[in-house]
C-alpha positions as CSV (number, residue, x, y, z in Angstrom):
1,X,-16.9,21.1,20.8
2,X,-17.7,24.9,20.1
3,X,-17.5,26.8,17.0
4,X,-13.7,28.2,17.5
5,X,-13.3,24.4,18.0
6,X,-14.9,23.6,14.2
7,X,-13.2,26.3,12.9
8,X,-9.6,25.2,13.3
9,X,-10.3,21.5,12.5
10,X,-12.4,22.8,9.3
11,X,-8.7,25.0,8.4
12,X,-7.0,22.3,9.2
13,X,-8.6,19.6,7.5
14,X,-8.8,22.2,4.2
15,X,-5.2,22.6,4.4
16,X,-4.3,18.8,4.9
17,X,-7.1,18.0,2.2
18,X,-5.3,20.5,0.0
19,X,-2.5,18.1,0.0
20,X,-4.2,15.4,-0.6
21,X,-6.1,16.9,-3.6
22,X,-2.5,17.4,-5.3
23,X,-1.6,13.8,-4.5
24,X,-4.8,12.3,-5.6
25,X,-4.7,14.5,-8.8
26,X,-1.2,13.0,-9.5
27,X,-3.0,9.1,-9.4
28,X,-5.7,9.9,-11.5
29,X,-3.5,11.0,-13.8
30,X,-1.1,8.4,-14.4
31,X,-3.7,5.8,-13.7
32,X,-5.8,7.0,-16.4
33,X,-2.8,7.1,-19.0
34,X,-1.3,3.8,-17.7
35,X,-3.9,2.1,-15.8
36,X,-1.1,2.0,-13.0
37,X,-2.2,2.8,-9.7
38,X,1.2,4.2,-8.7
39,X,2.0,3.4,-4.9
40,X,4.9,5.1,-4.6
41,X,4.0,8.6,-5.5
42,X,4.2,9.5,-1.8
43,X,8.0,7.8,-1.2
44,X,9.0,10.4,-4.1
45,X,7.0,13.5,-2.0
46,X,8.9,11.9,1.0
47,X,12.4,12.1,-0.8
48,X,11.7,16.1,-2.2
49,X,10.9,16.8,1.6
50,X,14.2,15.3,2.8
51,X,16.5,16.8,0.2
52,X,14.9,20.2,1.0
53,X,16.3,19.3,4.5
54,X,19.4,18.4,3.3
55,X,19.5,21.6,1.5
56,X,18.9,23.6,4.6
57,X,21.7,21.6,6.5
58,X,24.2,22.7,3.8
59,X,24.2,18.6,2.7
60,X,24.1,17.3,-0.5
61,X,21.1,15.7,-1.2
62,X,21.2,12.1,-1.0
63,X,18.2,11.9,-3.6
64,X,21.4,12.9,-6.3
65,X,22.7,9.7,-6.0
66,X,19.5,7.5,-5.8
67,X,18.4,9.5,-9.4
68,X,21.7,8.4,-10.8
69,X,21.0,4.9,-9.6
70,X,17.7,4.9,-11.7
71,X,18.7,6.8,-14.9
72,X,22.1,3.9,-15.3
73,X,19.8,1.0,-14.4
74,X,17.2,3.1,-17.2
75,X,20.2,3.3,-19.7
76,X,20.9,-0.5,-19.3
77,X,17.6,-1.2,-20.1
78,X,17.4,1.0,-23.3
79,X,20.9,-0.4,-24.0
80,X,19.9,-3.8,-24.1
81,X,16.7,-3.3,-25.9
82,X,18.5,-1.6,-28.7
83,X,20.5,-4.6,-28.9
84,X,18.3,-7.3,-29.0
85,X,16.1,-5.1,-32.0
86,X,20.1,-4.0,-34.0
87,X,19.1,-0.5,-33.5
88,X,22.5,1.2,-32.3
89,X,22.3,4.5,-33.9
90,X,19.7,5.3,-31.3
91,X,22.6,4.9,-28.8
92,X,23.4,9.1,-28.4
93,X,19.2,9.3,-28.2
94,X,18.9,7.3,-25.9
95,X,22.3,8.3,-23.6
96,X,20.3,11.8,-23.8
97,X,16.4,11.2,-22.9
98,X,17.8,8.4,-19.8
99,X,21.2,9.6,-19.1
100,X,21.9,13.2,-19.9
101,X,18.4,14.2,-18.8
102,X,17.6,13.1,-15.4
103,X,21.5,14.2,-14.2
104,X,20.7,17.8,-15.4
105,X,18.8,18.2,-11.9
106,X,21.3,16.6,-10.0
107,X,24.3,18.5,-11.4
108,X,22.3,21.8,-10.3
109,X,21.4,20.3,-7.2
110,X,25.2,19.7,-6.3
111,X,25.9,23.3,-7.3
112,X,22.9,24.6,-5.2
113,X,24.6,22.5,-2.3
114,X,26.2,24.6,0.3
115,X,25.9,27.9,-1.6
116,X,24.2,31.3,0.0
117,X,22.0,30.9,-2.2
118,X,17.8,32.3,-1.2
119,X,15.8,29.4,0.2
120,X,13.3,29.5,-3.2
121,X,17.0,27.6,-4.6
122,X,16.6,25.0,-2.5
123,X,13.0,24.5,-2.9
124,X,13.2,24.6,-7.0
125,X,16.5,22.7,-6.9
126,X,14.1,20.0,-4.4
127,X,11.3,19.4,-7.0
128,X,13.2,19.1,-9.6
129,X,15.5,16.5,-8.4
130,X,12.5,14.0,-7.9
131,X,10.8,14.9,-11.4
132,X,12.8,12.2,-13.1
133,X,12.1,9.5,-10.6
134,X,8.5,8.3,-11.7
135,X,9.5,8.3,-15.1
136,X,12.8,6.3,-14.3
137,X,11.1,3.9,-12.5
138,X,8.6,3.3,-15.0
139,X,10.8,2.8,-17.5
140,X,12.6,0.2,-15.8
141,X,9.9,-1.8,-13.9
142,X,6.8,-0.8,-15.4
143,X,7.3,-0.3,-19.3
144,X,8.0,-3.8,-20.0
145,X,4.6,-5.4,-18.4
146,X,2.6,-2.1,-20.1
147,X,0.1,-4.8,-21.0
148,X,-0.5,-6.5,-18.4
149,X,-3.7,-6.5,-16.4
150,X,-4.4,-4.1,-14.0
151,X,-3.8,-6.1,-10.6
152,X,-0.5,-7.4,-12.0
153,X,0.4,-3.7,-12.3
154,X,-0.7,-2.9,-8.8
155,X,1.2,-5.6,-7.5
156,X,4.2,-4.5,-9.4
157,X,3.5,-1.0,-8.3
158,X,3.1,-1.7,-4.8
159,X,6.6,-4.2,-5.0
160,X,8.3,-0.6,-6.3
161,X,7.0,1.0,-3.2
162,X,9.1,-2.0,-1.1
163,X,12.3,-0.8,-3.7
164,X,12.0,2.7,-3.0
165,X,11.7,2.5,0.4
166,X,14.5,0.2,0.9
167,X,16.3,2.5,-0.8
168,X,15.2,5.5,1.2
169,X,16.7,3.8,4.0
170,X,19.8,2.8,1.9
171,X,20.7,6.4,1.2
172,X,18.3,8.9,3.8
173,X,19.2,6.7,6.7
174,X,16.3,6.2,9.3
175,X,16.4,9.8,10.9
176,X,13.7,12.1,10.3
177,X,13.6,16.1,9.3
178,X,11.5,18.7,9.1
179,X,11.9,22.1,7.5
180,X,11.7,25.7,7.7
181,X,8.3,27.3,7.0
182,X,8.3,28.1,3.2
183,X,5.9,31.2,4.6
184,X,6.5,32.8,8.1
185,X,3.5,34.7,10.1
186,X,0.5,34.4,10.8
187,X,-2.8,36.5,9.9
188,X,-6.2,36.8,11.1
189,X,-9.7,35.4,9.6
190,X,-12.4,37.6,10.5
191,X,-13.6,37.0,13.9
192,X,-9.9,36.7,15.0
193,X,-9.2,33.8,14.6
194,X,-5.0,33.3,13.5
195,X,-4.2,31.1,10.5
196,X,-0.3,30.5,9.9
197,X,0.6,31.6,6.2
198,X,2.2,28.3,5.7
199,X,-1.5,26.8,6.3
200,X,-3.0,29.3,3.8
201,X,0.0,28.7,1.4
202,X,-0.6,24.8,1.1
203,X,-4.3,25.5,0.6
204,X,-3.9,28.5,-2.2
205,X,-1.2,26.1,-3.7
206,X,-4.2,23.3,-4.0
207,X,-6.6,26.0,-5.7
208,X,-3.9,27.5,-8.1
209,X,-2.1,24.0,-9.0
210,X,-5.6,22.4,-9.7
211,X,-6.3,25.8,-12.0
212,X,-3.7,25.4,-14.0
213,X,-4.6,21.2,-14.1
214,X,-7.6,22.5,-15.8
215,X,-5.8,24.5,-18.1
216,X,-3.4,21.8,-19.1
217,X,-5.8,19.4,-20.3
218,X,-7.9,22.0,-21.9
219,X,-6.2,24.2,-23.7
220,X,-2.6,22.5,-24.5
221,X,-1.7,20.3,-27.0
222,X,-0.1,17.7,-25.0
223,X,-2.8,17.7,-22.5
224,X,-5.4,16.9,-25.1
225,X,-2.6,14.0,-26.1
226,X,-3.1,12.8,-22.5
227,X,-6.8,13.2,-22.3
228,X,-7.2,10.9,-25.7
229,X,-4.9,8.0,-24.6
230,X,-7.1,8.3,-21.1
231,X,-10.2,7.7,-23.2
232,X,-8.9,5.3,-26.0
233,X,-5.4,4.0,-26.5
234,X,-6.0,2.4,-29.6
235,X,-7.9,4.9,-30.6
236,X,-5.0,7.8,-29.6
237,X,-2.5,5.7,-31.4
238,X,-4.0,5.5,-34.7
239,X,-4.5,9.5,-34.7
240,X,-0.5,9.3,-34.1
241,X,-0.1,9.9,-30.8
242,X,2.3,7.3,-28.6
243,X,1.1,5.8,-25.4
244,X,4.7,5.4,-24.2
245,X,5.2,9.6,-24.9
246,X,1.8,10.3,-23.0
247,X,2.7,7.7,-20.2
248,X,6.5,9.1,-19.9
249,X,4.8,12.7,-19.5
250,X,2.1,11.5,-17.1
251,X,4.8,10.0,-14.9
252,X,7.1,13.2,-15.1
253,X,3.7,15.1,-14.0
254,X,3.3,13.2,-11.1
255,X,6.4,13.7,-9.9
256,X,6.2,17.1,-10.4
257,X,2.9,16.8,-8.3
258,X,4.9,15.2,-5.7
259,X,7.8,17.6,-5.5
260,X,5.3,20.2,-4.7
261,X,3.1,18.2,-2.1
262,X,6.5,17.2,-0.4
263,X,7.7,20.9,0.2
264,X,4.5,22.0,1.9
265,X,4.4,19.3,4.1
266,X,7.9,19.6,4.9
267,X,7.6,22.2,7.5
268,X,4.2,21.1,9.4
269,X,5.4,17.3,9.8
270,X,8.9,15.3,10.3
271,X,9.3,13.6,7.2
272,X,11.3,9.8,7.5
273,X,12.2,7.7,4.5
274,X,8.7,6.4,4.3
275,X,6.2,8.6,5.4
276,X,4.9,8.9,2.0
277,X,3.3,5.7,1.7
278,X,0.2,7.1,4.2
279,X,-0.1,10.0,1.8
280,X,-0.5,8.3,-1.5
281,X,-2.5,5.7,0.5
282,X,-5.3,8.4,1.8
283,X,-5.1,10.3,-1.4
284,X,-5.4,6.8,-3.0
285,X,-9.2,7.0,-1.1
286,X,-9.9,10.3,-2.8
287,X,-9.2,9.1,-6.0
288,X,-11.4,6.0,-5.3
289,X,-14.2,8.4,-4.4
290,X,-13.6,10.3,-8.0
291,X,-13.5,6.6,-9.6
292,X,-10.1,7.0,-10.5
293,X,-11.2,8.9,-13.4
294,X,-12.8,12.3,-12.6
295,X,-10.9,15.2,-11.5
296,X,-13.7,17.5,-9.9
297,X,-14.9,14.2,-8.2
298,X,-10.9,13.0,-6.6
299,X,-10.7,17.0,-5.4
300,X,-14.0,17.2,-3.6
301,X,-13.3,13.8,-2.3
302,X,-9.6,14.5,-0.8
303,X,-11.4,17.6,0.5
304,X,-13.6,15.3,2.5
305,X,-11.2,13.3,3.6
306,X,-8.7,15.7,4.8
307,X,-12.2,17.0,7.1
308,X,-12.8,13.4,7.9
309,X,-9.1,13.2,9.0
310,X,-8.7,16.4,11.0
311,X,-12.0,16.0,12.6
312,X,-11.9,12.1,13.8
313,X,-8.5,13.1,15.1
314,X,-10.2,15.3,18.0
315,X,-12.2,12.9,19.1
316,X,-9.6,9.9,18.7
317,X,-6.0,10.5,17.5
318,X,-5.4,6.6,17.7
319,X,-8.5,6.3,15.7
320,X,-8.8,8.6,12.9
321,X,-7.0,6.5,9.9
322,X,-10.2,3.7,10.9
323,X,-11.9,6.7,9.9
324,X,-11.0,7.6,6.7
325,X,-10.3,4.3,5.8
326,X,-13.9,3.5,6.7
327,X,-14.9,5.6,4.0
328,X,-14.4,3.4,1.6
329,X,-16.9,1.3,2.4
330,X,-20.0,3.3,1.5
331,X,-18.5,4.7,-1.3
332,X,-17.6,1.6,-2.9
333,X,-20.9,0.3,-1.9
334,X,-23.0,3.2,-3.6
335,X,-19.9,2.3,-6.9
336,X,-21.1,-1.0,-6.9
337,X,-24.4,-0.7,-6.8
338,X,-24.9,2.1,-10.0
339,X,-22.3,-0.2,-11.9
340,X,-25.0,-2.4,-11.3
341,X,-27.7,-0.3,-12.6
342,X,-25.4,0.7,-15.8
343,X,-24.9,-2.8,-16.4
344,X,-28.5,-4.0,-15.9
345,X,-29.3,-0.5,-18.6
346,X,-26.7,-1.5,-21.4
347,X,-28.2,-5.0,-21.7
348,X,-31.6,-3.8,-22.2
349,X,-30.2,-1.5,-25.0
350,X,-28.5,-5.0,-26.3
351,X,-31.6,-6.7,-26.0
Protein backbone atom coordinates (compact mmCIF):
# COMPACT_ATOMS: atom_id res chain seq x y z
CA UNK A 1 0.00 0.00 0.00
CA UNK A 2 1.44 3.48 -0.84
CA UNK A 3 0.30 6.80 0.24
CA UNK A 4 -2.10 7.53 -3.01
CA UNK A 5 -3.37 4.13 -1.80
CA UNK A 6 -4.19 5.60 2.04
CA UNK A 7 -5.40 8.46 0.65
CA UNK A 8 -8.48 7.18 -1.24
CA UNK A 9 -9.43 4.61 1.42
CA UNK A 10 -8.97 7.57 4.15
CA UNK A 11 -11.78 9.70 1.59
CA UNK A 12 -13.52 6.94 1.27
CA UNK A 13 -13.86 5.71 4.62
CA UNK A 14 -14.65 9.64 5.69
CA UNK A 15 -17.32 9.78 3.30
CA UNK A 16 -18.94 6.29 4.20
CA UNK A 17 -18.29 7.26 8.00
CA UNK A 18 -20.05 10.48 7.26
CA UNK A 19 -23.08 8.34 6.64
CA UNK A 20 -22.80 6.46 9.35
CA UNK A 21 -22.30 9.46 11.75
CA UNK A 22 -25.99 10.70 10.51
CA UNK A 23 -27.35 7.16 11.13
CA UNK A 24 -25.78 6.69 14.50
CA UNK A 25 -26.85 10.31 15.52
CA UNK A 26 -30.48 9.32 14.62
CA UNK A 27 -30.16 6.01 17.34
CA UNK A 28 -28.78 7.90 19.98
CA UNK A 29 -31.43 10.12 19.70
CA UNK A 30 -34.36 8.11 19.91
CA UNK A 31 -32.73 5.72 22.18
CA UNK A 32 -32.05 8.28 24.64
CA UNK A 33 -35.73 9.58 24.57
CA UNK A 34 -37.34 6.12 24.33
CA UNK A 35 -34.78 3.73 25.41
CA UNK A 36 -35.64 2.05 21.95
CA UNK A 37 -32.81 0.85 20.02
CA UNK A 38 -34.69 1.41 16.75
CA UNK A 39 -33.61 -1.35 14.04
CA UNK A 40 -35.29 -0.26 11.42
CA UNK A 41 -33.98 3.18 10.91
CA UNK A 42 -31.94 1.91 7.91
CA UNK A 43 -35.25 0.06 6.12
CA UNK A 44 -36.74 3.75 6.26
CA UNK A 45 -33.20 5.25 4.57
CA UNK A 46 -33.60 2.18 2.21
CA UNK A 47 -37.32 3.24 1.30
CA UNK A 48 -36.27 7.40 0.73
CA UNK A 49 -33.51 5.93 -1.63
CA UNK A 50 -36.02 3.87 -3.68
CA UNK A 51 -38.71 6.44 -4.06
CA UNK A 52 -35.98 8.86 -5.19
CA UNK A 53 -35.59 6.24 -7.87
CA UNK A 54 -38.94 5.99 -8.51
CA UNK A 55 -39.00 9.65 -8.89
CA UNK A 56 -36.35 9.64 -11.53
CA UNK A 57 -38.29 6.85 -13.52
CA UNK A 58 -41.36 9.15 -13.66
CA UNK A 59 -43.08 6.35 -11.04
CA UNK A 60 -44.99 6.98 -8.26
CA UNK A 61 -43.46 6.14 -5.32
CA UNK A 62 -44.53 3.05 -3.87
CA UNK A 63 -43.51 4.41 -0.27
CA UNK A 64 -47.09 6.59 -0.80
CA UNK A 65 -48.94 3.73 -0.27
CA UNK A 66 -46.99 1.89 2.54
CA UNK A 67 -47.26 5.54 4.64
CA UNK A 68 -51.07 5.30 4.12
CA UNK A 69 -50.90 1.79 5.33
CA UNK A 70 -49.28 3.04 8.70
CA UNK A 71 -51.13 6.37 9.30
CA UNK A 72 -54.94 4.00 8.93
CA UNK A 73 -53.49 1.15 11.02
CA UNK A 74 -52.19 4.59 13.48
CA UNK A 75 -55.82 6.01 13.26
CA UNK A 76 -57.34 2.62 14.27
CA UNK A 77 -55.29 2.59 17.06
CA UNK A 78 -56.06 6.15 18.35
CA UNK A 79 -59.68 5.28 17.44
CA UNK A 80 -59.94 2.51 19.63
CA UNK A 81 -58.09 4.07 22.45
CA UNK A 82 -60.46 6.95 22.49
CA UNK A 83 -63.14 4.49 22.82
CA UNK A 84 -62.24 2.38 25.44
CA UNK A 85 -61.26 5.93 27.66
CA UNK A 86 -65.18 7.79 26.12
CA UNK A 87 -63.07 10.45 24.79
CA UNK A 88 -64.73 11.14 21.18
CA UNK A 89 -64.37 14.79 20.88
CA UNK A 90 -60.74 14.11 20.33
CA UNK A 91 -61.94 12.24 17.15
CA UNK A 92 -61.11 15.50 14.49
CA UNK A 93 -57.50 15.75 16.68
CA UNK A 94 -56.72 12.85 16.28
CA UNK A 95 -57.98 12.23 12.29
CA UNK A 96 -55.42 15.31 11.97
CA UNK A 97 -52.03 14.50 13.94
CA UNK A 98 -52.42 10.44 12.31
CA UNK A 99 -54.51 10.95 9.33
CA UNK A 100 -54.35 14.35 7.77
CA UNK A 101 -50.72 14.70 8.67
CA UNK A 102 -48.61 11.91 7.40
CA UNK A 103 -50.86 12.05 3.77
CA UNK A 104 -49.73 15.69 3.39
CA UNK A 105 -46.26 14.18 2.00
CA UNK A 106 -47.83 11.73 0.00
CA UNK A 107 -50.39 13.98 -1.75
CA UNK A 108 -47.23 16.21 -2.82
CA UNK A 109 -45.37 13.28 -3.57
CA UNK A 110 -48.18 12.17 -6.14
CA UNK A 111 -48.18 15.63 -7.62
CA UNK A 112 -44.27 15.73 -7.87
CA UNK A 113 -44.82 12.28 -9.79
CA UNK A 114 -44.17 12.60 -13.42
CA UNK A 115 -43.86 16.36 -13.51
CA UNK A 116 -40.68 18.38 -15.11
CA UNK A 117 -40.11 19.40 -12.18
CA UNK A 118 -35.88 20.12 -10.99
CA UNK A 119 -34.39 17.05 -9.43
CA UNK A 120 -34.05 19.02 -5.78
CA UNK A 121 -38.32 18.12 -6.09
CA UNK A 122 -37.75 14.82 -6.09
CA UNK A 123 -35.11 14.77 -3.47
CA UNK A 124 -37.34 17.05 -0.91
CA UNK A 125 -40.50 15.27 -2.03
CA UNK A 126 -38.15 11.78 -1.06
CA UNK A 127 -37.32 12.78 2.61
CA UNK A 128 -40.32 13.91 3.36
CA UNK A 129 -42.34 11.00 2.43
CA UNK A 130 -40.44 8.69 4.97
CA UNK A 131 -40.57 11.44 7.86
CA UNK A 132 -43.85 10.07 9.10
CA UNK A 133 -42.85 6.47 9.13
CA UNK A 134 -40.84 6.18 12.48
CA UNK A 135 -43.33 8.04 14.17
CA UNK A 136 -46.20 5.84 12.61
CA UNK A 137 -44.61 2.90 13.51
CA UNK A 138 -44.03 3.83 16.96
CA UNK A 139 -47.29 4.76 17.57
CA UNK A 140 -48.62 1.58 16.61
CA UNK A 141 -46.10 -1.02 17.84
CA UNK A 142 -44.09 0.75 20.21
CA UNK A 143 -46.34 3.29 22.24
CA UNK A 144 -48.31 0.74 23.92
CA UNK A 145 -45.17 -1.36 25.64
CA UNK A 146 -43.42 2.33 26.36
CA UNK A 147 -42.67 0.76 29.70
CA UNK A 148 -41.44 -2.13 29.10
CA UNK A 149 -37.75 -3.13 29.67
CA UNK A 150 -35.31 -2.41 27.42
CA UNK A 151 -34.64 -5.91 25.69
CA UNK A 152 -38.47 -6.38 25.29
CA UNK A 153 -38.20 -3.13 23.24
CA UNK A 154 -35.27 -4.33 21.21
CA UNK A 155 -36.94 -7.41 20.40
CA UNK A 156 -40.04 -5.59 19.41
CA UNK A 157 -37.82 -3.23 17.52
CA UNK A 158 -35.95 -5.70 15.79
CA UNK A 159 -39.63 -7.78 14.99
CA UNK A 160 -40.58 -4.14 13.18
CA UNK A 161 -37.49 -4.43 11.15
CA UNK A 162 -38.97 -8.21 9.86
CA UNK A 163 -42.52 -5.93 9.19
CA UNK A 164 -40.90 -3.43 7.27
CA UNK A 165 -39.00 -5.40 5.32
CA UNK A 166 -41.70 -7.71 4.39
CA UNK A 167 -43.38 -4.86 3.37
CA UNK A 168 -40.51 -3.41 1.33
CA UNK A 169 -40.87 -6.48 -0.63
CA UNK A 170 -44.64 -6.29 -0.59
CA UNK A 171 -44.69 -2.88 -2.33
CA UNK A 172 -40.72 -2.18 -3.79
CA UNK A 173 -40.59 -5.64 -5.21
CA UNK A 174 -37.08 -7.35 -4.99
CA UNK A 175 -35.27 -5.26 -7.81
CA UNK A 176 -32.71 -2.89 -6.89
CA UNK A 177 -31.99 0.94 -8.04
CA UNK A 178 -29.59 3.33 -7.85
CA UNK A 179 -29.71 7.06 -8.59
CA UNK A 180 -28.32 9.90 -10.24
CA UNK A 181 -25.49 11.81 -8.62
CA UNK A 182 -27.19 14.54 -6.45
CA UNK A 183 -23.58 16.42 -7.31
CA UNK A 184 -21.87 15.83 -10.79
CA UNK A 185 -17.79 16.43 -11.17
CA UNK A 186 -15.08 15.93 -9.79
CA UNK A 187 -12.26 18.31 -8.20
CA UNK A 188 -8.83 17.99 -7.14
CA UNK A 189 -7.19 17.83 -3.42
CA UNK A 190 -3.90 19.19 -3.50
CA UNK A 191 -1.36 16.89 -4.76
CA UNK A 192 -3.84 15.91 -7.52
CA UNK A 193 -5.54 13.67 -6.30
CA UNK A 194 -9.62 13.72 -7.83
CA UNK A 195 -12.50 13.48 -5.32
CA UNK A 196 -16.09 13.17 -6.95
CA UNK A 197 -18.38 16.15 -5.45
CA UNK A 198 -20.90 13.60 -4.55
CA UNK A 199 -18.08 12.12 -2.07
CA UNK A 200 -17.40 15.66 -0.73
CA UNK A 201 -21.23 16.28 -0.65
CA UNK A 202 -21.99 13.27 1.72
CA UNK A 203 -19.09 14.30 3.94
CA UNK A 204 -19.93 18.30 4.10
CA UNK A 205 -23.60 16.99 4.73
CA UNK A 206 -22.18 14.97 7.91
CA UNK A 207 -20.35 18.22 9.27
CA UNK A 208 -23.21 20.69 8.55
CA UNK A 209 -26.17 18.20 9.72
CA UNK A 210 -24.21 17.42 12.90
CA UNK A 211 -23.80 21.53 13.33
CA UNK A 212 -27.00 22.16 13.29
CA UNK A 213 -27.55 18.74 15.86
CA UNK A 214 -25.64 20.92 18.14
CA UNK A 215 -27.70 23.79 17.72
CA UNK A 216 -30.90 22.00 18.15
CA UNK A 217 -30.33 20.73 21.56
CA UNK A 218 -28.69 23.86 22.57
CA UNK A 219 -30.33 26.67 21.75
CA UNK A 220 -34.15 25.51 20.93
CA UNK A 221 -36.74 24.97 23.14
CA UNK A 222 -37.80 21.73 22.09
CA UNK A 223 -34.37 20.38 21.93
CA UNK A 224 -33.83 21.28 25.56
CA UNK A 225 -37.45 19.33 25.95
CA UNK A 226 -35.60 16.29 24.37
CA UNK A 227 -32.40 16.74 26.25
CA UNK A 228 -34.43 16.62 29.84
CA UNK A 229 -36.58 13.54 29.09
CA UNK A 230 -32.97 11.97 27.88
CA UNK A 231 -31.74 12.71 31.46
CA UNK A 232 -34.98 12.18 33.63
CA UNK A 233 -38.44 11.23 32.47
CA UNK A 234 -39.98 11.66 35.62
CA UNK A 235 -38.20 14.39 36.31
CA UNK A 236 -39.11 16.16 32.56
CA UNK A 237 -42.79 15.27 33.26
CA UNK A 238 -43.25 17.00 36.39
CA UNK A 239 -41.63 20.31 34.90
CA UNK A 240 -44.63 19.67 32.24
CA UNK A 241 -43.10 18.31 29.50
CA UNK A 242 -44.74 14.88 27.81
CA UNK A 243 -42.54 11.96 27.14
CA UNK A 244 -45.03 10.80 24.39
CA UNK A 245 -44.46 14.67 22.65
CA UNK A 246 -40.60 14.33 23.07
CA UNK A 247 -40.68 10.59 21.89
CA UNK A 248 -43.14 11.49 18.74
CA UNK A 249 -40.50 14.30 17.86
CA UNK A 250 -37.49 12.05 18.37
CA UNK A 251 -38.94 9.56 16.06
CA UNK A 252 -39.98 12.28 13.32
CA UNK A 253 -36.06 13.35 13.70
CA UNK A 254 -34.80 10.18 12.88
CA UNK A 255 -36.63 9.83 10.04
CA UNK A 256 -35.72 12.91 8.92
CA UNK A 257 -32.03 11.63 9.67
CA UNK A 258 -32.81 8.82 7.44
CA UNK A 259 -34.32 10.60 4.46
CA UNK A 260 -31.13 12.38 4.26
CA UNK A 261 -28.64 9.35 4.72
CA UNK A 262 -30.84 7.54 2.03
CA UNK A 263 -30.40 10.28 -0.74
CA UNK A 264 -26.63 10.28 -0.48
CA UNK A 265 -26.23 6.85 -0.63
CA UNK A 266 -28.55 6.53 -3.32
CA UNK A 267 -26.16 7.28 -6.14
CA UNK A 268 -22.87 5.43 -4.85
CA UNK A 269 -24.65 2.03 -4.09
CA UNK A 270 -27.90 -0.05 -5.59
CA UNK A 271 -30.34 0.20 -2.94
CA UNK A 272 -32.90 -3.20 -2.50
CA UNK A 273 -35.74 -3.39 -0.12
CA UNK A 274 -33.44 -4.22 2.68
CA UNK A 275 -30.24 -2.84 2.39
CA UNK A 276 -30.75 -0.64 5.29
CA UNK A 277 -30.61 -3.12 7.86
CA UNK A 278 -26.35 -3.21 7.38
CA UNK A 279 -26.54 0.49 7.80
CA UNK A 280 -28.42 0.96 11.05
CA UNK A 281 -26.54 -2.26 12.05
CA UNK A 282 -22.79 -0.60 11.68
CA UNK A 283 -24.04 2.73 12.74
CA UNK A 284 -25.59 0.72 15.64
CA UNK A 285 -21.53 -0.05 16.51
CA UNK A 286 -20.86 3.68 16.50
CA UNK A 287 -23.35 4.41 18.73
CA UNK A 288 -22.18 1.49 21.07
CA UNK A 289 -18.78 3.11 20.98
CA UNK A 290 -20.51 6.71 22.13
CA UNK A 291 -22.47 4.45 24.89
CA UNK A 292 -25.59 5.15 23.31
CA UNK A 293 -25.62 8.40 24.96
CA UNK A 294 -22.87 10.81 23.82
CA UNK A 295 -23.02 12.54 20.63
CA UNK A 296 -19.23 13.72 20.20
CA UNK A 297 -18.38 10.03 21.27
CA UNK A 298 -21.15 8.04 18.33
CA UNK A 299 -19.49 10.76 15.62
CA UNK A 300 -15.91 10.01 16.27
CA UNK A 301 -16.81 6.41 16.60
CA UNK A 302 -18.80 6.09 13.10
CA UNK A 303 -15.76 8.03 11.86
CA UNK A 304 -13.65 5.10 12.87
CA UNK A 305 -15.67 2.64 11.60
CA UNK A 306 -16.36 3.94 8.28
CA UNK A 307 -11.97 3.91 8.17
CA UNK A 308 -12.09 0.42 9.71
CA UNK A 309 -14.61 -0.39 6.87
CA UNK A 310 -12.99 1.17 3.84
CA UNK A 311 -9.65 0.04 4.92
CA UNK A 312 -10.23 -3.92 5.84
CA UNK A 313 -12.03 -3.87 2.55
CA UNK A 314 -8.50 -3.60 0.59
CA UNK A 315 -7.11 -6.16 2.16
CA UNK A 316 -10.33 -8.55 2.24
CA UNK A 317 -13.61 -7.51 0.63
CA UNK A 318 -15.18 -10.82 2.01
CA UNK A 319 -13.77 -9.91 5.28
CA UNK A 320 -14.32 -6.45 6.24
CA UNK A 321 -17.88 -6.63 8.16
CA UNK A 322 -15.62 -9.41 10.66
CA UNK A 323 -13.83 -6.27 10.98
CA UNK A 324 -15.93 -3.81 12.15
CA UNK A 325 -17.92 -6.05 13.82
CA UNK A 326 -14.88 -7.12 15.71
CA UNK A 327 -14.72 -3.81 17.11
CA UNK A 328 -17.01 -4.35 19.42
CA UNK A 329 -15.24 -6.46 21.34
CA UNK A 330 -12.61 -4.17 22.78
CA UNK A 331 -14.81 -1.53 23.21
CA UNK A 332 -17.24 -3.22 25.13
CA UNK A 333 -14.50 -4.77 27.05
CA UNK A 334 -12.79 -1.39 28.04
CA UNK A 335 -17.24 -0.35 28.81
CA UNK A 336 -17.28 -3.11 31.12
CA UNK A 337 -14.48 -2.76 32.74
CA UNK A 338 -14.77 1.35 33.88
CA UNK A 339 -18.59 0.36 34.73
CA UNK A 340 -16.78 -1.75 36.88
CA UNK A 341 -14.59 0.85 38.35
CA UNK A 342 -17.79 3.34 38.69
CA UNK A 343 -19.54 0.75 40.44
CA UNK A 344 -16.80 -0.36 42.74
CA UNK A 345 -16.42 4.04 43.36
CA UNK A 346 -20.29 4.63 44.19
CA UNK A 347 -20.22 1.96 46.86
CA UNK A 348 -17.40 3.33 48.68
CA UNK A 349 -19.24 6.71 48.63
CA UNK A 350 -22.30 4.51 50.08
CA UNK A 351 -20.21 2.99 52.54
Amino acid sequence: MNWDVALILTVGGLATGSVYLLAGLGLVLIFSVTRVVFVPFGDIAAFAALSLAAFETGTTPPTIGLVLTLASLAVVAELWQLMRRRELARMPRVLMVWGLLPALPCLAAWWVTGRNLPAIAGIVASILLVVPIAPLIARIALRPIADASVLVLLIASLALHFLLSGLGLLFFGPEGSRTHPLVAGATTLPGGFPVSMQVLLMIASAIVLSGLFYLLFERTLHGKALRATAINRVGARLVGIRPARTAALAYGGGSLLAGLIGVLIAPVTTIYYDSGFIIGLKAFVAAIIGGLASYPLTALGALAVGLVESFASFWSGALKDVFVFGTLIPVLLLRSLLASRIEEEEEEIDE
